[in-house]
HTML snippet that shows the backbone in 3Dmol.js (N, CA, C, O; Angstrom):
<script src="https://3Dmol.org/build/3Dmol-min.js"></script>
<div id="view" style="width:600px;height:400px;position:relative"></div>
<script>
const pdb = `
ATOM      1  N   UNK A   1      -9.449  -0.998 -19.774  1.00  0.00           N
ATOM      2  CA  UNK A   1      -8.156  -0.883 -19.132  1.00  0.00           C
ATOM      3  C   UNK A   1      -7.634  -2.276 -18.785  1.00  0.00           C
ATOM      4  O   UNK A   1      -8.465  -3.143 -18.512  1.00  0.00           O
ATOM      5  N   UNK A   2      -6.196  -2.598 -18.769  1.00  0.00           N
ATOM      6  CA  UNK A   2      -5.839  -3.769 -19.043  1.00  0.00           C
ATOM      7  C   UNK A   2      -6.165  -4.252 -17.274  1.00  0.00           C
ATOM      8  O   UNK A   2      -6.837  -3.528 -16.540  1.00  0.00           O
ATOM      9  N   UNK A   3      -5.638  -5.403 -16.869  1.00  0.00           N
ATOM     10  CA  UNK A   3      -5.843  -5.666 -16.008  1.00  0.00           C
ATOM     11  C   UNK A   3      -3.806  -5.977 -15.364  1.00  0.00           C
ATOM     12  O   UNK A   3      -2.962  -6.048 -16.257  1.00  0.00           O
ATOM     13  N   UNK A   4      -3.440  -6.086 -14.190  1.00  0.00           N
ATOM     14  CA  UNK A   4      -1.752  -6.223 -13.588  1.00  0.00           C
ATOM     15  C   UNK A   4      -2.182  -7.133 -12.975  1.00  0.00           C
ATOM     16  O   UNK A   4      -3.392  -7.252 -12.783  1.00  0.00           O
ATOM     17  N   UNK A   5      -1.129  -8.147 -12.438  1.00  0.00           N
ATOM     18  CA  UNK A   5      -0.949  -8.623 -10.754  1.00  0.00           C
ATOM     19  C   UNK A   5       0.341  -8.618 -10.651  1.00  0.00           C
ATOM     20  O   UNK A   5       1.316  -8.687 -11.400  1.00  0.00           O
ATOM     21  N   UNK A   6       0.014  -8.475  -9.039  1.00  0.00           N
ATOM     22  CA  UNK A   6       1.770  -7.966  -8.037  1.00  0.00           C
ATOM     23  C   UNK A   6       1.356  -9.021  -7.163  1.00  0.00           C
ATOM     24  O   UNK A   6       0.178  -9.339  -6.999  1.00  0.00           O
ATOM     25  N   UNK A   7       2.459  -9.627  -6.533  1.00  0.00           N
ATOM     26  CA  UNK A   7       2.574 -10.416  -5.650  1.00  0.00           C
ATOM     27  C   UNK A   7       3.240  -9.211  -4.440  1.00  0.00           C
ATOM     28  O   UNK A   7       4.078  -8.322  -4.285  1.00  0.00           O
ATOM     29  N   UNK A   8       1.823 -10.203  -3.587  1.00  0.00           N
ATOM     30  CA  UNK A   8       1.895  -9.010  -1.909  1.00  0.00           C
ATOM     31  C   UNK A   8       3.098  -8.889  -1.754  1.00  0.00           C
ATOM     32  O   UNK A   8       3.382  -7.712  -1.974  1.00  0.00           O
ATOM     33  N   UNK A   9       4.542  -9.838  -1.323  1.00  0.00           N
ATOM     34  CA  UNK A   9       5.164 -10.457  -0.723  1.00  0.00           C
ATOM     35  C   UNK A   9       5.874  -9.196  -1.493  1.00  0.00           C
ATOM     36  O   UNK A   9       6.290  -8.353  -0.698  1.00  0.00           O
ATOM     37  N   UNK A  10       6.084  -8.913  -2.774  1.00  0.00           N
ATOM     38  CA  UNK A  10       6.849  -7.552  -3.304  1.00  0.00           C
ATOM     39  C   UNK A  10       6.130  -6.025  -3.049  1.00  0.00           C
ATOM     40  O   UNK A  10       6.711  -4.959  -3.248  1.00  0.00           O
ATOM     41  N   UNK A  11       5.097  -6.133  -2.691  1.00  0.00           N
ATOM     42  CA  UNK A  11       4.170  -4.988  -2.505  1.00  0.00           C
ATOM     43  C   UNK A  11       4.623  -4.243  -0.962  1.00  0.00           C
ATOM     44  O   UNK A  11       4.894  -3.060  -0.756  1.00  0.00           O
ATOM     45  N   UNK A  12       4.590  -5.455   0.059  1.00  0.00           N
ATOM     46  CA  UNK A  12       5.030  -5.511   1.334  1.00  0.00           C
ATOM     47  C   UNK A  12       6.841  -4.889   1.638  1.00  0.00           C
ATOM     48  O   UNK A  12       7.330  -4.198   2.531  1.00  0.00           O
ATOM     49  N   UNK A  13       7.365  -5.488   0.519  1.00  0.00           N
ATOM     50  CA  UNK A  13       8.872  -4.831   0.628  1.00  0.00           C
ATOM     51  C   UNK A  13       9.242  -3.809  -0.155  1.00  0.00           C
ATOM     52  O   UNK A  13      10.385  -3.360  -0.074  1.00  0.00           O
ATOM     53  N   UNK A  14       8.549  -3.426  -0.810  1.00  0.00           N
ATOM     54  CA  UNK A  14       8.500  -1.905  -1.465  1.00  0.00           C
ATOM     55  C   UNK A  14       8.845  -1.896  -2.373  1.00  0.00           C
ATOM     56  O   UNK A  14       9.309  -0.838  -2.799  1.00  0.00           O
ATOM     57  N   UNK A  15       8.826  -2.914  -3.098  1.00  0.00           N
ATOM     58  CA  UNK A  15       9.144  -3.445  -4.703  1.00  0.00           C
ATOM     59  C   UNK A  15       8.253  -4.168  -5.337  1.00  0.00           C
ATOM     60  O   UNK A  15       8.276  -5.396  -5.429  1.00  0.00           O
ATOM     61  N   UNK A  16       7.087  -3.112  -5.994  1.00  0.00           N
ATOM     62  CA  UNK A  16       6.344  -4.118  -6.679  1.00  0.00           C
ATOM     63  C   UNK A  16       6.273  -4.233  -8.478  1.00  0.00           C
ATOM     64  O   UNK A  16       6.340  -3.231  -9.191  1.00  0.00           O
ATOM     65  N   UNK A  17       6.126  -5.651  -9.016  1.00  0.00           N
ATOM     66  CA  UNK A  17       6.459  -5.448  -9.933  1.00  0.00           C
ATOM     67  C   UNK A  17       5.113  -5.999 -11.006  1.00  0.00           C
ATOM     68  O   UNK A  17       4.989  -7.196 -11.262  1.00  0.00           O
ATOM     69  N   UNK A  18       4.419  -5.232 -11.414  1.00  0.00           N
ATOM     70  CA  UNK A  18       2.960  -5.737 -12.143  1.00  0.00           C
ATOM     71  C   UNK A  18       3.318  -5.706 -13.405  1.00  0.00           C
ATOM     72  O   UNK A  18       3.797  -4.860 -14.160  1.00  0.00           O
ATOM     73  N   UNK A  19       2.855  -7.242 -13.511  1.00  0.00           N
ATOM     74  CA  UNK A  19       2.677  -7.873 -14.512  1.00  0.00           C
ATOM     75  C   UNK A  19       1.628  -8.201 -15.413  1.00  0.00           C
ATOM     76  O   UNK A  19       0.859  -8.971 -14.839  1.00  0.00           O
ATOM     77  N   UNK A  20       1.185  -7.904 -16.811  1.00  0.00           N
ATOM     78  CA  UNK A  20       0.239  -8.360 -17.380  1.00  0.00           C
ATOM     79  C   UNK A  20      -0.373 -10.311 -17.523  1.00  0.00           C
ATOM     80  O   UNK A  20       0.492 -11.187 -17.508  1.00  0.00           O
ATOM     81  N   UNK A  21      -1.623 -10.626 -17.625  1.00  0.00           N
ATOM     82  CA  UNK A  21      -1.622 -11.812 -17.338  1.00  0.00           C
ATOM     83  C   UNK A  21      -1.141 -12.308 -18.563  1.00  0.00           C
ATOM     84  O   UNK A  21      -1.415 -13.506 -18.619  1.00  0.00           O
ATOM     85  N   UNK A  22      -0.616 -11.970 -19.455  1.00  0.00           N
ATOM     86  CA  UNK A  22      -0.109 -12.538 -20.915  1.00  0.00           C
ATOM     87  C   UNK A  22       1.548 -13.161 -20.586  1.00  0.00           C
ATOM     88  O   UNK A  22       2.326 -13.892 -21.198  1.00  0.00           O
ATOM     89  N   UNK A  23       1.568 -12.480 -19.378  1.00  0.00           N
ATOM     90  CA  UNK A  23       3.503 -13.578 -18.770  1.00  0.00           C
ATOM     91  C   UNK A  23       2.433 -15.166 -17.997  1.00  0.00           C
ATOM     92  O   UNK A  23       3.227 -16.085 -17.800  1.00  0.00           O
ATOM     93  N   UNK A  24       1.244 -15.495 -17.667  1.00  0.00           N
ATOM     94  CA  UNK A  24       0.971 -16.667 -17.228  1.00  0.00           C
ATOM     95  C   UNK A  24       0.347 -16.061 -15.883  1.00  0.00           C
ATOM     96  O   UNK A  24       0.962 -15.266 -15.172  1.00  0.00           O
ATOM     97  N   UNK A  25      -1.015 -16.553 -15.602  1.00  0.00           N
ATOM     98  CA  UNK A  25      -1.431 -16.298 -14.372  1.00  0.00           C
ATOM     99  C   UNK A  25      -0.493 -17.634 -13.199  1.00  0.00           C
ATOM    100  O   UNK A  25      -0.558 -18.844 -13.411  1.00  0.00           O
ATOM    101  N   UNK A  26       0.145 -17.123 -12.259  1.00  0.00           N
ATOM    102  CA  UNK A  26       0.703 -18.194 -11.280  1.00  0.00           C
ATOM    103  C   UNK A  26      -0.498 -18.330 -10.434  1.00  0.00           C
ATOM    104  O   UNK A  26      -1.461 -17.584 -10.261  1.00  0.00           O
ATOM    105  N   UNK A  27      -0.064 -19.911  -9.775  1.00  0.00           N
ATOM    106  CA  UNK A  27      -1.236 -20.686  -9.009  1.00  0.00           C
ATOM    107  C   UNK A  27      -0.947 -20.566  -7.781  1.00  0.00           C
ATOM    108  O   UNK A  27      -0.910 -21.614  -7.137  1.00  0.00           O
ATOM    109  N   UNK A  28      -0.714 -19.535  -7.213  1.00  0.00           N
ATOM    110  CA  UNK A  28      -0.391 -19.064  -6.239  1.00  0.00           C
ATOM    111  C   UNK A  28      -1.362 -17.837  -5.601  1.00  0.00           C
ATOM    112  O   UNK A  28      -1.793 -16.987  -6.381  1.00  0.00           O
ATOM    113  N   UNK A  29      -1.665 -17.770  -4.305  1.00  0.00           N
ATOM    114  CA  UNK A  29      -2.064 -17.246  -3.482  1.00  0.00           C
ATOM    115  C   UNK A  29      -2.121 -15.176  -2.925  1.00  0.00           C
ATOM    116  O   UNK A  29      -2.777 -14.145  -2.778  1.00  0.00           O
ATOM    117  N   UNK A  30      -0.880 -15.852  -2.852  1.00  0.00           N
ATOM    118  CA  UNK A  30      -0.158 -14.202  -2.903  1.00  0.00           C
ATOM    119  C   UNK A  30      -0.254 -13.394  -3.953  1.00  0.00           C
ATOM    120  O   UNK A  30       0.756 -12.849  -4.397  1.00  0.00           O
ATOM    121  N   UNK A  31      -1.624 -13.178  -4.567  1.00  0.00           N
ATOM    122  CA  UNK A  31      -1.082 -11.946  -5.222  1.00  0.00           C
ATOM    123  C   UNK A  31      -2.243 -11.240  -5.580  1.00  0.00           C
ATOM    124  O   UNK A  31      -3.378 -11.703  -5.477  1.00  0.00           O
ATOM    125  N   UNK A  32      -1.938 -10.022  -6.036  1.00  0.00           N
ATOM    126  CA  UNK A  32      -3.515  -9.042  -5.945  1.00  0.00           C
ATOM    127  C   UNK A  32      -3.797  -8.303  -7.259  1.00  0.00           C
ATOM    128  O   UNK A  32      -3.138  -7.269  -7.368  1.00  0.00           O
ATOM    129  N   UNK A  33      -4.391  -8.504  -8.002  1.00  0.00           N
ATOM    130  CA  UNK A  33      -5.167  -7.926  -9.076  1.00  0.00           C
ATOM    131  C   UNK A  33      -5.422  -5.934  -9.395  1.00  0.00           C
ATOM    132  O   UNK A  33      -6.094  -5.118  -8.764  1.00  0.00           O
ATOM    133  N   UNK A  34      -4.722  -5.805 -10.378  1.00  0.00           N
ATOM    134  CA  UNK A  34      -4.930  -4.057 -10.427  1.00  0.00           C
ATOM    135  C   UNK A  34      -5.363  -3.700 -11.492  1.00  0.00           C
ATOM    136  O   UNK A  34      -4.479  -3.792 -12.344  1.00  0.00           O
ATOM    137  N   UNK A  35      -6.474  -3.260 -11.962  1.00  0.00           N
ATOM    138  CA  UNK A  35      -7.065  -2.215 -13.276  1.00  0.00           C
ATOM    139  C   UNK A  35      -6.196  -1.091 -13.318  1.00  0.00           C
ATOM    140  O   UNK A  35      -5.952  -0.737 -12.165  1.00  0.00           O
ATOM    141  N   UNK A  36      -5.662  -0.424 -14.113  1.00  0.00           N
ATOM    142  CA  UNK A  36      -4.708   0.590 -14.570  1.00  0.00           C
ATOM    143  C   UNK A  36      -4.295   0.667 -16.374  1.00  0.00           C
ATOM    144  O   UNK A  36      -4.351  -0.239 -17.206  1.00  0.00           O
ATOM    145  N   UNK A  37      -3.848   2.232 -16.555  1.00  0.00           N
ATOM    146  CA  UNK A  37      -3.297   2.272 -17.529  1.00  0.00           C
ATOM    147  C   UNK A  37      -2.654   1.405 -18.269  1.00  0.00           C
ATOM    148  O   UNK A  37      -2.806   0.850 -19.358  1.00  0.00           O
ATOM    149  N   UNK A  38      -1.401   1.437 -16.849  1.00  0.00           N
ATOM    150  CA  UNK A  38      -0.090   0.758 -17.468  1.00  0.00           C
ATOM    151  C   UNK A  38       0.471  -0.017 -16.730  1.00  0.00           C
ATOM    152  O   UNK A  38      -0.437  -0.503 -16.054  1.00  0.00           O
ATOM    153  N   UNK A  39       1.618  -0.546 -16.355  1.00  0.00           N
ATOM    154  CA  UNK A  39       2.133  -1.262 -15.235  1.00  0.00           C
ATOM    155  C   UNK A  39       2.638  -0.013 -14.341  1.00  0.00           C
ATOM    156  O   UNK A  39       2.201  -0.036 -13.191  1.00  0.00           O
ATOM    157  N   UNK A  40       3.079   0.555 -14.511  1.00  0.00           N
ATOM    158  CA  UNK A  40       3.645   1.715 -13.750  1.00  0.00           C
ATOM    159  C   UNK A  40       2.398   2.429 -13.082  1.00  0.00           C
ATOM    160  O   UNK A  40       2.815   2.646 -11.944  1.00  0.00           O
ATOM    161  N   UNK A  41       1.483   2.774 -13.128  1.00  0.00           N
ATOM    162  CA  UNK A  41       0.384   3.130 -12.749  1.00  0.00           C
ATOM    163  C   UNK A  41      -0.233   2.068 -11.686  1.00  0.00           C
ATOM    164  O   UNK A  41      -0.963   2.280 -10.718  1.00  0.00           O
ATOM    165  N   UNK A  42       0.341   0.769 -12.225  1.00  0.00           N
ATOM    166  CA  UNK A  42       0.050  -0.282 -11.502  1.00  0.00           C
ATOM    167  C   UNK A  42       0.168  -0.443 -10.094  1.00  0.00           C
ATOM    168  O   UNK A  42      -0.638  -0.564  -9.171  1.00  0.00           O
ATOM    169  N   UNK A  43       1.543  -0.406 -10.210  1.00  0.00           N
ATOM    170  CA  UNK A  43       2.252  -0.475  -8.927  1.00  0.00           C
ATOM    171  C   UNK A  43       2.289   1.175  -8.580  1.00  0.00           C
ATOM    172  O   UNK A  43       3.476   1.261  -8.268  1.00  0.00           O
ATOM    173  N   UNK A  44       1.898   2.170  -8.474  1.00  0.00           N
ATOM    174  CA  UNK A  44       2.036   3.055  -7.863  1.00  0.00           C
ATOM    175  C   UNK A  44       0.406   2.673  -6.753  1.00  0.00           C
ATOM    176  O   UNK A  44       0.187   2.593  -5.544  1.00  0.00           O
ATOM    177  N   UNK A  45      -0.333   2.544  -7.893  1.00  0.00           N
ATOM    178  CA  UNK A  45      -1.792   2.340  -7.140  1.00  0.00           C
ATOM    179  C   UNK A  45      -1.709   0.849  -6.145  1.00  0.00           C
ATOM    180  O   UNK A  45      -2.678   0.492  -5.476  1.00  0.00           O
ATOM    181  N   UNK A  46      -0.591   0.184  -6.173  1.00  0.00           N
ATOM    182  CA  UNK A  46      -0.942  -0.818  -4.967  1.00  0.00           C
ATOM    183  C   UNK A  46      -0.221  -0.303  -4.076  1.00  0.00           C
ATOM    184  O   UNK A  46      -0.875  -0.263  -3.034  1.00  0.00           O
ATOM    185  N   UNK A  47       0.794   0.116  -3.944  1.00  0.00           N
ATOM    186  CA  UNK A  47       1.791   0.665  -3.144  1.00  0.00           C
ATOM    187  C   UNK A  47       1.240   1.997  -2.229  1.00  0.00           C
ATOM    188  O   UNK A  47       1.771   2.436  -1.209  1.00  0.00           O
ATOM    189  N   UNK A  48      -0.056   2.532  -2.946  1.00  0.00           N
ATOM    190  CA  UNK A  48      -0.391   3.570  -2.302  1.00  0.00           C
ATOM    191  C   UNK A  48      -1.457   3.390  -1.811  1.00  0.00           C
ATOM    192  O   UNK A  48      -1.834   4.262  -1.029  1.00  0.00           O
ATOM    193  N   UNK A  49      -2.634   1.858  -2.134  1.00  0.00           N
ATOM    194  CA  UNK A  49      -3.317   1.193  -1.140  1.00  0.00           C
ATOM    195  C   UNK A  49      -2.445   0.443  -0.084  1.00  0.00           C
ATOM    196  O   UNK A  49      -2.701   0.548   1.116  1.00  0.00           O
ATOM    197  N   UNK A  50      -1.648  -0.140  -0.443  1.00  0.00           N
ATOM    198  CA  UNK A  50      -0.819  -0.637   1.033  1.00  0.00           C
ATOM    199  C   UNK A  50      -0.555   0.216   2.052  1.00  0.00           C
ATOM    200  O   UNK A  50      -0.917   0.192   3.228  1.00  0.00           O
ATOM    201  N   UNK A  51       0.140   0.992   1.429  1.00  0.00           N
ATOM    202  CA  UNK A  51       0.504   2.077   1.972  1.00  0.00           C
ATOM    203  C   UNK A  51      -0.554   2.798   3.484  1.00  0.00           C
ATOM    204  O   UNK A  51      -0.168   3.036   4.629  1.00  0.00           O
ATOM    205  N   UNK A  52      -2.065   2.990   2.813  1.00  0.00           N
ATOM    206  CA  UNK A  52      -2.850   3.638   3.743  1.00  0.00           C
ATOM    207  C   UNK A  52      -3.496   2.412   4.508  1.00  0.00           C
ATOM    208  O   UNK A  52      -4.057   2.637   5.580  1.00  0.00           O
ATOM    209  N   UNK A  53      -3.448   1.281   4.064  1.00  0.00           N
ATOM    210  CA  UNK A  53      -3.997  -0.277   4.846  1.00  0.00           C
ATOM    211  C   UNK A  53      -2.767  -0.057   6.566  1.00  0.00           C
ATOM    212  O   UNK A  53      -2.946  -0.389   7.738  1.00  0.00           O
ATOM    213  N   UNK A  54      -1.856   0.494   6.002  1.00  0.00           N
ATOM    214  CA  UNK A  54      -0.847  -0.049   6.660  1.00  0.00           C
ATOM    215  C   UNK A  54      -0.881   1.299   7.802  1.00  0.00           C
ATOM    216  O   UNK A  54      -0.693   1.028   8.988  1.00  0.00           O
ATOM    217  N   UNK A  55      -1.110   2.653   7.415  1.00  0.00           N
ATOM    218  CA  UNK A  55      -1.372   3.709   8.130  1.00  0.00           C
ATOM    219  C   UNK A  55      -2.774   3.535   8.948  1.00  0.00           C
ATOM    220  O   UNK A  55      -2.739   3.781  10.154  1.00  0.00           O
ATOM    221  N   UNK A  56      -3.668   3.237   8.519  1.00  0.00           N
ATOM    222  CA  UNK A  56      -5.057   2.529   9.024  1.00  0.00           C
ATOM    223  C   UNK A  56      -4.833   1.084  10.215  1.00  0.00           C
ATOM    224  O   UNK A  56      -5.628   0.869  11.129  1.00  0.00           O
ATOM    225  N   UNK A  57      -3.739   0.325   9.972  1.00  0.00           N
ATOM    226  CA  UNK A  57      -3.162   0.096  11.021  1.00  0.00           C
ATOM    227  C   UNK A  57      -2.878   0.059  12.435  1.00  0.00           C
ATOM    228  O   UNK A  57      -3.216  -0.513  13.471  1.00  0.00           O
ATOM    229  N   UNK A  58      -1.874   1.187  11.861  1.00  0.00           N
ATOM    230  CA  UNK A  58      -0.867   1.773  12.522  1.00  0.00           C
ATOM    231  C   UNK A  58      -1.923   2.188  14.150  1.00  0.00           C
ATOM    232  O   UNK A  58      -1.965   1.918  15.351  1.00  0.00           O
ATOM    233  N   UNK A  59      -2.717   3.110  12.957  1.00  0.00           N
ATOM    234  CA  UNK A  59      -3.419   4.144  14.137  1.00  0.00           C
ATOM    235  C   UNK A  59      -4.514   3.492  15.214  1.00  0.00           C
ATOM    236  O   UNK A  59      -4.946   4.019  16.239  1.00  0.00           O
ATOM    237  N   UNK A  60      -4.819   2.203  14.671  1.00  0.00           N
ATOM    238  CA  UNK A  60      -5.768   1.273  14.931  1.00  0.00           C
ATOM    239  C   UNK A  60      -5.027   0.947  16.501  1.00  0.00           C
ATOM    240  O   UNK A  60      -5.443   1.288  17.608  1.00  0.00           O
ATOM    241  N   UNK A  61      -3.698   0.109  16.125  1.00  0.00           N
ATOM    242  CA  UNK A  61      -2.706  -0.045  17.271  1.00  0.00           C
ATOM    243  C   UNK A  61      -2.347   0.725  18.286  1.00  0.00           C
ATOM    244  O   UNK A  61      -1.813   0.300  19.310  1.00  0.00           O
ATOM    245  N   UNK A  62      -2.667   2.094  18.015  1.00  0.00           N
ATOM    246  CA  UNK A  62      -1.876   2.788  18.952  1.00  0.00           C
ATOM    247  C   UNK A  62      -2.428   3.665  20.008  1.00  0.00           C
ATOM    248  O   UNK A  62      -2.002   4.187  21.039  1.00  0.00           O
ATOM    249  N   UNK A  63      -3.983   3.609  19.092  1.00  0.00           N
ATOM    250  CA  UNK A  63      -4.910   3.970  20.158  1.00  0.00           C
ATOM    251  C   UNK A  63      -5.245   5.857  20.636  1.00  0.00           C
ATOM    252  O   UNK A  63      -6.215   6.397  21.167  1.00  0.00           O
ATOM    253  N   UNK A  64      -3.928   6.387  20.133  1.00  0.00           N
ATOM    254  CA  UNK A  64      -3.583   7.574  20.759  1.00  0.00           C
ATOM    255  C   UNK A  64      -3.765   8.734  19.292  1.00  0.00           C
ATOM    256  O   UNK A  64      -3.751   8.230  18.169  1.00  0.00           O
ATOM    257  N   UNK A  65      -3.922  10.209  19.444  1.00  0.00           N
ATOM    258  CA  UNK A  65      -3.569  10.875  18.671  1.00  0.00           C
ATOM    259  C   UNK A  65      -2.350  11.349  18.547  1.00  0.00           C
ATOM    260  O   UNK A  65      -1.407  10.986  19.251  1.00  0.00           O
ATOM    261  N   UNK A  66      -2.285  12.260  17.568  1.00  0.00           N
ATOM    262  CA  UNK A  66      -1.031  12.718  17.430  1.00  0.00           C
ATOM    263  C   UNK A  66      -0.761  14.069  18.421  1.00  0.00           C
ATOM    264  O   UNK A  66       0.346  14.606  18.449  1.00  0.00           O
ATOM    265  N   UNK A  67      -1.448  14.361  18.908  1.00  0.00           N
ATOM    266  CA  UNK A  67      -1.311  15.585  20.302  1.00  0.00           C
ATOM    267  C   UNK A  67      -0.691  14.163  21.433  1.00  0.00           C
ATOM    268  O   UNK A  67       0.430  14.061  21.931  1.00  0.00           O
ATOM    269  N   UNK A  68      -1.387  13.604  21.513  1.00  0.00           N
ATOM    270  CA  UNK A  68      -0.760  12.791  22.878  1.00  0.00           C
ATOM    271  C   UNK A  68       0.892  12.502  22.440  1.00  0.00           C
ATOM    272  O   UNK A  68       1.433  11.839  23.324  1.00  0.00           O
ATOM    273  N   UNK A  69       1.656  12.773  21.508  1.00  0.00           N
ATOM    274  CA  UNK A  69       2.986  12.417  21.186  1.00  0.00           C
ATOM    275  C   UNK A  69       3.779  14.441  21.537  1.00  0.00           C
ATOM    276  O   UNK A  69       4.952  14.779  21.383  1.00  0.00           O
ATOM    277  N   UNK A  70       2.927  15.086  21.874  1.00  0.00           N
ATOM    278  CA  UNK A  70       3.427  15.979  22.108  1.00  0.00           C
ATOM    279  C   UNK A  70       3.953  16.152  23.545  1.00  0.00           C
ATOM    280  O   UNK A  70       3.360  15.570  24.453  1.00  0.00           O
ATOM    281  N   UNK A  71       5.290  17.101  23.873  1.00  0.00           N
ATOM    282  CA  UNK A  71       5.469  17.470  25.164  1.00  0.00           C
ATOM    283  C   UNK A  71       4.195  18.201  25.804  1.00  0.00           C
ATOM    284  O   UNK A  71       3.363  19.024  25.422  1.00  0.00           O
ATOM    285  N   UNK A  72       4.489  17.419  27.074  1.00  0.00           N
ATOM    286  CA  UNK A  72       2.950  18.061  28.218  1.00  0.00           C
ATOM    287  C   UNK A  72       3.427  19.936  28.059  1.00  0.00           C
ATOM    288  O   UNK A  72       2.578  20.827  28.040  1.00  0.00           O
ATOM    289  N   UNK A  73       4.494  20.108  27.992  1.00  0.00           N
ATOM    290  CA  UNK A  73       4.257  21.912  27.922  1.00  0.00           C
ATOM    291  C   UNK A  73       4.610  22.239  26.773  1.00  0.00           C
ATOM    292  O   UNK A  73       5.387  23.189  26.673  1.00  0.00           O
ATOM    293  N   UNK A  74       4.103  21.487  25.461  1.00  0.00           N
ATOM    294  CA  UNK A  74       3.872  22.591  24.138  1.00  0.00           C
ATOM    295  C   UNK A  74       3.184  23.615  23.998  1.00  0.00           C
ATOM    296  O   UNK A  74       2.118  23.574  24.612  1.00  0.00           O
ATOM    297  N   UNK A  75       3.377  24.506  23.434  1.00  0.00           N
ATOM    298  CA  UNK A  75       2.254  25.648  23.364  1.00  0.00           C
ATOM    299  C   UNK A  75       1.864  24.996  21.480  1.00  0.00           C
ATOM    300  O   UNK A  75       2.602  24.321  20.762  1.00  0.00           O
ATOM    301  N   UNK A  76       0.662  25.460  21.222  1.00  0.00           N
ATOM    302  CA  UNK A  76       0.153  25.061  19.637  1.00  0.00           C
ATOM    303  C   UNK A  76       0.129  26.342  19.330  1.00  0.00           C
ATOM    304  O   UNK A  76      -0.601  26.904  20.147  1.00  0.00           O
ATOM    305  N   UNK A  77       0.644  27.233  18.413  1.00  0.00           N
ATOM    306  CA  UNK A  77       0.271  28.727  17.935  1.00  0.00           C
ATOM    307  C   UNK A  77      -0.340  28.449  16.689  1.00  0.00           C
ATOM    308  O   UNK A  77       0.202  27.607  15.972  1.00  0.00           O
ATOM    309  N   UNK A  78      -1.757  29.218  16.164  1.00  0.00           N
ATOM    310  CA  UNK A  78      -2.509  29.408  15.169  1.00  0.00           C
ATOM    311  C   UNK A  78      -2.265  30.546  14.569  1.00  0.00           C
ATOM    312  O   UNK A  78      -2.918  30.874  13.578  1.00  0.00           O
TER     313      UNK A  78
END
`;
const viewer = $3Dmol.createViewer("view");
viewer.addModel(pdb, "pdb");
viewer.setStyle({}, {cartoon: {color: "spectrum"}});
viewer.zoomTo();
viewer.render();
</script>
């Protein structure tokens, strides 16, 4: 399987665009390596590791579950 890179900096703004290394590996920092089909496969699979890095986060920060965002007199019906 071929190999992509996306630069974070497009990954981060919700536009990523993977490239095979046959356009020139850049000497640059920013950017992250993907095994995949295709390019499109590419960027779905970084976008959907960012994605849960960023939910993994989230929850890290906030300390709380998602019941504690509920009103004190919800009822939960099963």
């Amino acid at each position: 399987m071929p190999k992509y890179f996306l630069f974070i900096d497009d990954i981060k703004q919700g536009y990523p665009s993977a490239m095979p290394s046959d356009y020139g590996i850049p000497e640059t920092k920013g950017i992250v390596w993907v095994t995949a089909p295709n390019s499109f496969a590419a960027e779905s699979k970084a976008m959907e590791e960012y994605g849960k890095k960023q939910a993994k986060e989230s929850n890290k920060n906030k300390s709380s579950s998602t019941v504690d965002a509920l009103p004190k007199d919800a009822i939960i019906k099963e």
